[in-house]
C-alpha positions, 0 to 999 in steps of 0.5 A: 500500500503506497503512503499518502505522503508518498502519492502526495509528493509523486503528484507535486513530482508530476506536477513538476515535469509537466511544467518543465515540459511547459517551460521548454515548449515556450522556449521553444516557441520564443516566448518573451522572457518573463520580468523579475517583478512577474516573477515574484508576484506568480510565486507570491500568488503560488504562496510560496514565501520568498524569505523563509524558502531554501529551495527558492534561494538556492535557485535565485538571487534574491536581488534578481527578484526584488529590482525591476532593472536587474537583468539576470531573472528565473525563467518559466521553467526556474519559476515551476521548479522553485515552486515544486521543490518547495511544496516537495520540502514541506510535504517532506517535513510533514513526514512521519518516520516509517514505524516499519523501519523504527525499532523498539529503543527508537532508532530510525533507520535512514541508511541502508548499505547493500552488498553487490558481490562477493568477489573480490580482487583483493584478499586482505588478511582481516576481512577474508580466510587464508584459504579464501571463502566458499561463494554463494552459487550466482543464481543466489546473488540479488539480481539488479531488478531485485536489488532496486526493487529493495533499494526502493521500497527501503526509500519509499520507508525513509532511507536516504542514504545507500552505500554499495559495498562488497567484496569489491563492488566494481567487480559486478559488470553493470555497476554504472548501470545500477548506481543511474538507477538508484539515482531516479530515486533521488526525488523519492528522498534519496540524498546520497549514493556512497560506495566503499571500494578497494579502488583497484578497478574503480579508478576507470570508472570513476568519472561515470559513477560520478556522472550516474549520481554516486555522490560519496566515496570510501577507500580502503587503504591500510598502509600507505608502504607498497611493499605492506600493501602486498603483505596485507592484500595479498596482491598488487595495486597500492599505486592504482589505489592512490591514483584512484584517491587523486582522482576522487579529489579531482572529481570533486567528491568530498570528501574523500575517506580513506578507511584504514584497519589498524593491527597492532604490530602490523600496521600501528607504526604508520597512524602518523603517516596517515596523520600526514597524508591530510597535510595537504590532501582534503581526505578524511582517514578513518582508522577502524579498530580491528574486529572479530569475523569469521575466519580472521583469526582476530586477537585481542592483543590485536587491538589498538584501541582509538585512545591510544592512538591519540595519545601517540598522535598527541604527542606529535601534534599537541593542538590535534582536536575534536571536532563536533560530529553529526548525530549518527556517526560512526566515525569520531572526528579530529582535526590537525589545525591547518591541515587540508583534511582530517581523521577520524576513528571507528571506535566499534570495540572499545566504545561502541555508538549502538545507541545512534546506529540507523544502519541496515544491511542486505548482503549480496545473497539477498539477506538481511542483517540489522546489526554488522555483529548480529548473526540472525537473518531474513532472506528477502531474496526467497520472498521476492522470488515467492512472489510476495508483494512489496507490503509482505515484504515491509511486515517482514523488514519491520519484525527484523528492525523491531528484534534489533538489540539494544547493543552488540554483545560486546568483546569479550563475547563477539570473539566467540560468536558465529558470524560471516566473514566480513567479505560475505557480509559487505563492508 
């Protein structure tokens, strides 16, 4: 059953493409450009309120609507997408939060990361076995259709934000494909596409993931020392990953993170280098506390907890601050003052940040997982392919979403409990 905010919203979206139609056929015709003062009164008459619309100042300069002289004023079709973005933002704010995606400590789940595949081209000794992994058959793997379907009704719920993750997301052949069509549900309210990449093979196609509407990037780097680099990933690449990283830059993608697992005695020597890589490259590096997943062989001895690398980077750099951080972050931010980007810390194990989580995820074999930790799923891959409708399949996402616990189960015991490898839950 479609929402009424939903059929309200898709009729002021309608409404908009038949006035852009409208627009372009008048130019077409050379109608005469309308004045600034025309301007005004139609979105006066239209009760849109000049002043407080964000959508109305971000498209016109409000000068060019308030003197008769100024040449520089909206055409019809600039005038009827002020209009239908700002009735969309009001219906927007009206909004109730989805019940199906809210759980019982209140959580409101607006992020959903998708694994495309389990395929990776890179085999790095945290996230995937020595002996490597048994892959699902590819008549398991989440078909496109199957994978926008889900995308869309997870949007329809309240979802803004998808990443695609993996395995290695670029090795799946219709990648370009699949991210221009997540981006036709930017007008439902998906406002960010973000990928997670190795960036081995996402350098080539960079330029048209961009263009298809990804719009966020993480990359995962865990030395910044070539040699390392095959020590840790088991394979080559280390100089296509930082060209792919200056690419990033180049694209205007920002910003830029890098996400970097860090290994007692492995790679905690380094934190200061990447400390440095920010000197002058706007990225944002992100180091992960290493955690336990099937077949990693992960140890506690291990673990570098984030405030100890603090401290080291303190005493470096004494003015290394916080910085004030969005509501449902992972990361923890600081900042070098007067460094182009800044680092942040992924603080899982040692000071967990349960409490503001608003991820889901769906792996690349079509199950749902509500907690990265959590070992129970749902297979929505076997409804769809039963044939069950899309309000069948929100009464089984929302009993998911409502047995989230509260935390995961902590250290001590996570070690202990079953769970995927990270390579065939998405990372």
């Amino acid at each position: 059953m479609t929402s009424p905010w939903l059929l309200s919203r898709s009729r002021h979206i309608a409404t908009f493409s038949r006035s852009t139609n409208f627009a372009h056929s008048a130019a077409a015709h050379k109608q005469p450009t309308i004045t600034a003062a025309f301007t005004a009164a139609f979105l006066q008459h239209n009760a849109i309120n000049i002043d407080n619309s964000s959508s109305i100042r971000r498209h016109f300069s409000m000068p060019a609507l308030a003197q008769e002289e100024d040449p520089v004023v909206p055409s019809i079709q600039q005038v009827m997408k002020a209009r239908a973005q700002a009735k969309i933002a009001a219906i927007d704010q009206e909004r109730p939060f989805s019940k199906v995606l809210t759980d019982n400590f209140s959580r409101q789940h607006t992020y959903l990361r998708i694994s495309l595949t389990e395929k990776c081209n890179l085999r790095c000794t945290y996230c995937m076995p020595a002996e490597g992994v048994d892959l699902s058959p590819k008549d398991d793997i989440l078909t496109t259709p199957e994978i926008i379907r889900l995308a869309r009704l997870f949007v329809q719920e309240g979802v803004t934000k998808i990443r695609l993750t993996g395995g290695e997301p670029t090795v799946r052949k219709d990648i370009n494909e699949l991210v221009e069509q997540l981006g036709q549900l930017q007008p439902m309210g998906l406002k960010t596409i973000a990928m997670t990449s190795n960036g081995i093979a996402l350098k080539r196609k960079l330029p048209s993931l961009v263009n298809s509407g990804m719009n966020l990037l993480n990359l995962s780097l865990d030395t910044l020392d070539r040699f390392k680099f095959e020590l840790m990933t088991r394979r080559k690449g280390f100089e296509r990953v930082m060209e792919t990283i200056d690419d990033a830059l180049a694209l205007g993608i920002d910003p830029v993170k890098v996400n970097c697992v860090v290994m007692r005695g492995t790679n905690d020597k380094e934190v200061l280098d990447f400390v440095e890589f920010t000197r002058n490259k706007k990225v944002d590096i992100r180091f992960i506390e290493y955690m336990p997943f099937g077949g990693n062989k992960w140890k506690e001895n291990k673990l570098v907890p984030y405030q100890e690398l603090i401290k080291n980077i303190q005493a470096v750099h004494p003015t290394f601050k916080k910085l004030v951080d969005d509501p449902n972050d992972t990361s923890k931010a600081y900042h070098v003052p007067g460094f182009a980007g800044q680092i942040g810390f992924i603080t899982s194990m040692s000071d967990h940040f349960c409490g503001t989580c608003n991820r889901l995820r769906i792996t690349a074999d079509g199950n749902l997982k509500v907690c990265l930790f959590g070992n129970t799923e749902v297979s929505l891959r076997d409804m769809m392919r039963q044939g069950k409708t899309d309000d069948e399949l929100r009464e089984v996402i929302e009993m998911a979403v409502k047995n989230k616990k509260k935390q995961h189960a902590g250290m001590s015991n996570l070690v202990n409990m079953k769970n995927r490898p990270m390579i065939l839950i998405g990372g």
